[in-house]
C-alpha positions as MATLAB code, in Angstrom:
seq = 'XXXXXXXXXXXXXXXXXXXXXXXXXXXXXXXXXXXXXXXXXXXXXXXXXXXXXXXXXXXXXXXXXXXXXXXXXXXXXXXXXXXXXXXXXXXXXXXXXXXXXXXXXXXXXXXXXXXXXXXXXXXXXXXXXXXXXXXXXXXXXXXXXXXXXXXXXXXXXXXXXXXXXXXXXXXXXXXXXXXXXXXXXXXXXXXXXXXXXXXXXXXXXXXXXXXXXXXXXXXXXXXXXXXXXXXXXXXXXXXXXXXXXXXXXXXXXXXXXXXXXXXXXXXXXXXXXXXXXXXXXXXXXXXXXXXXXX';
ca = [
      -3.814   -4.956   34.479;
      -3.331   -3.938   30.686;
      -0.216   -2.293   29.492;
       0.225    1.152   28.102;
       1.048    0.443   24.406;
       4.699    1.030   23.181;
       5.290    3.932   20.339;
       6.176    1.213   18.004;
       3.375   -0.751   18.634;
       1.026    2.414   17.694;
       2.987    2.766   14.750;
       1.416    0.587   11.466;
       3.640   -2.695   10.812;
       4.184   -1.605    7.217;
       5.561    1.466    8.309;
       7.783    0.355   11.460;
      10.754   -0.303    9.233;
      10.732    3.571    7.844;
      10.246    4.461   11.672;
      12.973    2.469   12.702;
      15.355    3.653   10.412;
      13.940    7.420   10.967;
      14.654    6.993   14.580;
      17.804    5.968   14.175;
      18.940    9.151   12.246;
      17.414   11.275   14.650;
      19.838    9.365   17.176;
      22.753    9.493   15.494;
      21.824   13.371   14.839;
      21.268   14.761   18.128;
      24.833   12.371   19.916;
      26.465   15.169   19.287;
      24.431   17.249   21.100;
      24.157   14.911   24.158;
      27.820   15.263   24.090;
      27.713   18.986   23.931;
      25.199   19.153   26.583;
      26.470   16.217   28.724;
      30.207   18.674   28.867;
      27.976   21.829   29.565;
      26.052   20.414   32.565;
      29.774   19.058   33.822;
      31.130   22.502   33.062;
      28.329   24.086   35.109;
      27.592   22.022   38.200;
      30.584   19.036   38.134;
      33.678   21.227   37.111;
      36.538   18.756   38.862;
      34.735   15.765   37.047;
      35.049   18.026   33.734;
      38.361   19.303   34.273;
      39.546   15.222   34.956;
      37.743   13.723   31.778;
      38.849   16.500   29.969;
      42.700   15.962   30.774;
      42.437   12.464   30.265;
      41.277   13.139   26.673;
      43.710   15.698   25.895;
      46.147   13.273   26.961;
      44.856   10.395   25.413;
      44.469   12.485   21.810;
      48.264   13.769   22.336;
      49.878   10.318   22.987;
      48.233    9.030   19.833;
      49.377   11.851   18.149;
      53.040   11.449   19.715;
      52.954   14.559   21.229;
      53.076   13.384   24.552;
      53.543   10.247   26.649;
      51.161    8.101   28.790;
      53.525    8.403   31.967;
      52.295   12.279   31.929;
      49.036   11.041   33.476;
      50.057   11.991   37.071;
      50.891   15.509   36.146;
      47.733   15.670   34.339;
      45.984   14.459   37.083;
      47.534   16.358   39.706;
      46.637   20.080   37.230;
      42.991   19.088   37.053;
      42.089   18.354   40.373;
      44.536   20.980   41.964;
      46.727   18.132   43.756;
      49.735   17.916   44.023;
      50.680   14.630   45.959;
      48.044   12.637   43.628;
      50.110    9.387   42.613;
      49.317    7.220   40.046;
      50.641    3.732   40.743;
      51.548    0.983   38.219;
      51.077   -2.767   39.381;
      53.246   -5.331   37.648;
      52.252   -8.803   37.141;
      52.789  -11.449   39.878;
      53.147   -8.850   42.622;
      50.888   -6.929   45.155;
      53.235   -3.547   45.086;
      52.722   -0.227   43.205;
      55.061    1.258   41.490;
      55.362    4.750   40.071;
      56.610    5.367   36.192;
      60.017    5.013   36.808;
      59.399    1.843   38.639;
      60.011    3.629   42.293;
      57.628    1.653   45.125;
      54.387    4.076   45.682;
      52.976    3.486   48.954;
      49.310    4.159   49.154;
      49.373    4.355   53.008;
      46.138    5.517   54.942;
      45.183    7.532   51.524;
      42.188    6.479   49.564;
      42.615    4.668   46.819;
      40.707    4.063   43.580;
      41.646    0.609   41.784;
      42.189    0.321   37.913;
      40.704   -2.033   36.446;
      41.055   -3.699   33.282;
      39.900   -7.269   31.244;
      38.906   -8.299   35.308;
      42.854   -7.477   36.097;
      44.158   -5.243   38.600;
      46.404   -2.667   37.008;
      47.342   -0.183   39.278;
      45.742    2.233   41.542;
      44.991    6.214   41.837;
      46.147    7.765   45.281;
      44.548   11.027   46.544;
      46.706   13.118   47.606;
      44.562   15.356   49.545;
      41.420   16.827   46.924;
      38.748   14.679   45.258;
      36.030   12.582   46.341;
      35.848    8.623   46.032;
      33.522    8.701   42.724;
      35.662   11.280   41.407;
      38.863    9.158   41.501;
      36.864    5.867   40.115;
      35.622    7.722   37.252;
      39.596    8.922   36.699;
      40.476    5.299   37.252;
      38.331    3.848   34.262;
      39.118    6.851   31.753;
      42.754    6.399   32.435;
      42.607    2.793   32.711;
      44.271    2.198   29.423;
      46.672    5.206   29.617;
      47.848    3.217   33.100;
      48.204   -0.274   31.181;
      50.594    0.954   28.667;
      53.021    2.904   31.482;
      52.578   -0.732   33.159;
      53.420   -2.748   30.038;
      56.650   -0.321   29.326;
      57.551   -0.685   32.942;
      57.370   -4.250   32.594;
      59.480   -4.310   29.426;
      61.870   -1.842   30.373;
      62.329   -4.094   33.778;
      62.655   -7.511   31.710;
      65.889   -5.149   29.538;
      67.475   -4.273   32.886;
      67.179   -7.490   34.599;
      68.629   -9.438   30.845;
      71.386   -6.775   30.812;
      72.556   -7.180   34.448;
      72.632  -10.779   33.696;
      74.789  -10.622   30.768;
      77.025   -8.067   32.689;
      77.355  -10.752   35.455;
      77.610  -14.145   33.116;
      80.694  -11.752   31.947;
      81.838  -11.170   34.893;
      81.839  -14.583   35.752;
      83.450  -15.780   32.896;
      86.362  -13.028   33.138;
      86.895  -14.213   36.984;
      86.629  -18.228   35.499;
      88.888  -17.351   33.111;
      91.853  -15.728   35.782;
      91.088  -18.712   38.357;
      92.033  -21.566   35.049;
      95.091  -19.198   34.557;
      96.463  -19.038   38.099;
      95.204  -22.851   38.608;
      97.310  -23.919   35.245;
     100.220  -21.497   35.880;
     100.765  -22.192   39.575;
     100.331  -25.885   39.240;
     100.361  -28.047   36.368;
     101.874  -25.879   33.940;
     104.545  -24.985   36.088;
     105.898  -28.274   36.776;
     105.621  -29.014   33.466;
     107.688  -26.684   32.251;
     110.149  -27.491   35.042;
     110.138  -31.239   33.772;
     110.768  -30.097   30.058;
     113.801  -28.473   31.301;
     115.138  -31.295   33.527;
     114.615  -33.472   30.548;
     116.920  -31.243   28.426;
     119.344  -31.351   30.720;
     119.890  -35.006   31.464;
     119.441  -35.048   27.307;
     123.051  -32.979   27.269;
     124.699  -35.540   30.241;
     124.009  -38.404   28.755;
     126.800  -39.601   27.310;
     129.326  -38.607   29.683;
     127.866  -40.770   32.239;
     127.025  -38.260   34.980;
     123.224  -39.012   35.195;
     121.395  -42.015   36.170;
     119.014  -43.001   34.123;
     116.531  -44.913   36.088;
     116.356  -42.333   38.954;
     115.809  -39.597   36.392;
     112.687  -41.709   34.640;
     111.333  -42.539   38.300;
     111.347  -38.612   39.002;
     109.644  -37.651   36.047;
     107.346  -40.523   36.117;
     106.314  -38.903   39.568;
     106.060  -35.297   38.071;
     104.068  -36.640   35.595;
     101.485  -38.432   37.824;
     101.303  -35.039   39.991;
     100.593  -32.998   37.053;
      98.058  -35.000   35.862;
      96.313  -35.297   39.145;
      96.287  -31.495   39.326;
      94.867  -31.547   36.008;
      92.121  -33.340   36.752;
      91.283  -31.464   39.430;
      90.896  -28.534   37.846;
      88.971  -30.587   35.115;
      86.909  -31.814   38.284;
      85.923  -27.999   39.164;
      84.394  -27.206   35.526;
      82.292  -30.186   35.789;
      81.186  -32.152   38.740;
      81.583  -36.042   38.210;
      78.315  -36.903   39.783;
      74.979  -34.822   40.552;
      72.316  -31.612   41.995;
      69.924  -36.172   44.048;
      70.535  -34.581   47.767;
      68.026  -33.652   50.740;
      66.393  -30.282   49.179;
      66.842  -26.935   50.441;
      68.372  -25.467   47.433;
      68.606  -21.851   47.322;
      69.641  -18.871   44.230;
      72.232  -17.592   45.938;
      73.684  -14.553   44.285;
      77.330  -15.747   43.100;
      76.386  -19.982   43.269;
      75.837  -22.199   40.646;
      72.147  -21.688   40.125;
      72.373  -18.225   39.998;
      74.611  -17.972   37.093;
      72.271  -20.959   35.537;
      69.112  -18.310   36.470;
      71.293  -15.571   34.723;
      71.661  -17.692   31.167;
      68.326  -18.588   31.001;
      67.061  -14.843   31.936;
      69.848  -13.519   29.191;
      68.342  -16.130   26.484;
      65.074  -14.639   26.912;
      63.492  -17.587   29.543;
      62.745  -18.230   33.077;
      64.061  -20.674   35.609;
      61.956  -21.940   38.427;
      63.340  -23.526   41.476;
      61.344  -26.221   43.615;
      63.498  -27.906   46.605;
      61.252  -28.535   49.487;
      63.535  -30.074   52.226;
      64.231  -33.429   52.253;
      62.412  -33.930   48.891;
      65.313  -33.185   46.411;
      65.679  -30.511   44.083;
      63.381  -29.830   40.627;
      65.025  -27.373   38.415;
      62.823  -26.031   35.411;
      64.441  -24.237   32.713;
      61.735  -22.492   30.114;
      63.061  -20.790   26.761;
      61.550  -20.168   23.748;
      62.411  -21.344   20.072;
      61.712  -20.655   16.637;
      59.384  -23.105   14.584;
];
């Protein structure tokens, strides 16, 4: 069976580059009016699919303009389709949860739900409240689809601030509470009997010569005080560092207020991540990633 011949076929090779480049003006002319005529058809017989792009674009225009923020998306949302309990849901990395914009869970429920998508990623999620069909909400899902990233991406930052702060609160904490412990341990103990040494040796010092003290049982004594306070030194030398280590049967956990967790909470506060692998009876791996200038 022949084929019907193309325009461009019927057009004379020396003159197919004019045509080309005539039918490309003529393009380029009448977008505009596809556009115009494209938002009148909406207008007229898809007004909620109108009303949706529309608000998107406003919104879109307005943020780049910073006159507005990307986190006004739900409101938007919720105004053009005449909803009220629309969400908009964020999802961070490495988890299966929504969140809203200030980082509140959003539980979709039995609602339905229109995935964003972005570069193949799942990025959050539109929730009908209780207007719009299922087209409807996937069209809102791909024009708002980069509006949605950057509310993630803040959420995400904003998240990394809070969770570096609250670990520099607590490594202060800690350190404050070290710092008392090494003051009671050194005052109650070692210090002490120090102190109460010094002054038993100034007293034999004024004694003497008029015979009244004997020597040897005075060195023995202080010989002993001396061996106590050093053992109690060493002790509390023995709690800042441990004299042998983390090869034991596994099972380690971050604990909030054990060792690894304030090791978790310098690495976090330097900007890096600690992973944890302790598989019972297989020991303990402890990975500790931060970043450094070249």
């Amino acid at each position: 069976m022949s084929r019907l011949p193309s325009i461009a076929a019927t057009v004379p090779r020396r003159y197919r580059p004019g045509w080309a480049a005539a039918a490309a003006v003529c393009a380029a002319a009448l977008s505009p009016l596809r556009v115009r005529l494209q938002r009148w058809v909406d207008r007229r017989f898809y007004p909620d699919r109108q009303a949706v792009l529309t608000a998107i674009e406003e919104l879109r225009d307005r943020t780049h303009a910073g006159q507005a923020q990307p986190e006004e998306l739900e409101t938007a949302l919720r105004t053009a389709l005449r909803d009220p309990a629309l969400r908009v849901g964020y999802r961070l990395p490495g988890t299966s949860r929504l969140v809203d914009a200030t980082g509140a869970p959003v539980d979709p429920g039995d609602a339905l739900v229109a995935q964003v998508r972005l570069g193949g990623h799942d990025i959050g999620a539109i929730v009908r409240g209780s207007a719009g069909s299922r087209e409807l909400l996937r069209e809102a899902a791909s024009a708002g689809a980069l509006l949605i990233e950057v509310v993630r991406l803040r959420i995400e930052v904003s998240r990394a601030l809070g969770e570096a702060e609250a670990s520099r609160t607590r490594l202060l904490h800690a350190g404050y509470e070290e710092r008392r412990r090494l003051e009671r341990d050194l005052h109650d103990g070692a210090q002490q009997r120090l102190v109460s040494l010094g002054m038993a040796i100034r007293l034999a010092q004024r004694h003497l010569l008029d015979g009244t003290v004997h020597v040897d049982d005075l060195l023995d004594r202080w010989v002993a005080e001396l061996a106590v306070a050093v053992t109690e030194l060493r002790q509390i030398a023995h709690g800042l560092r441990p004299s042998n280590l983390d090869d034991g049967p596994g099972g380690a956990e971050i604990r909030p207020g054990a060792g690894l967790a304030g090791l978790a909470d310098r690495v976090r506060a330097a900007g890096g991540a600690l992973r944890l692998s302790s598989p019972a009876g297989d020991g303990t791996l402890i990975e500790a990633e931060l970043s450094c200038a070249l």
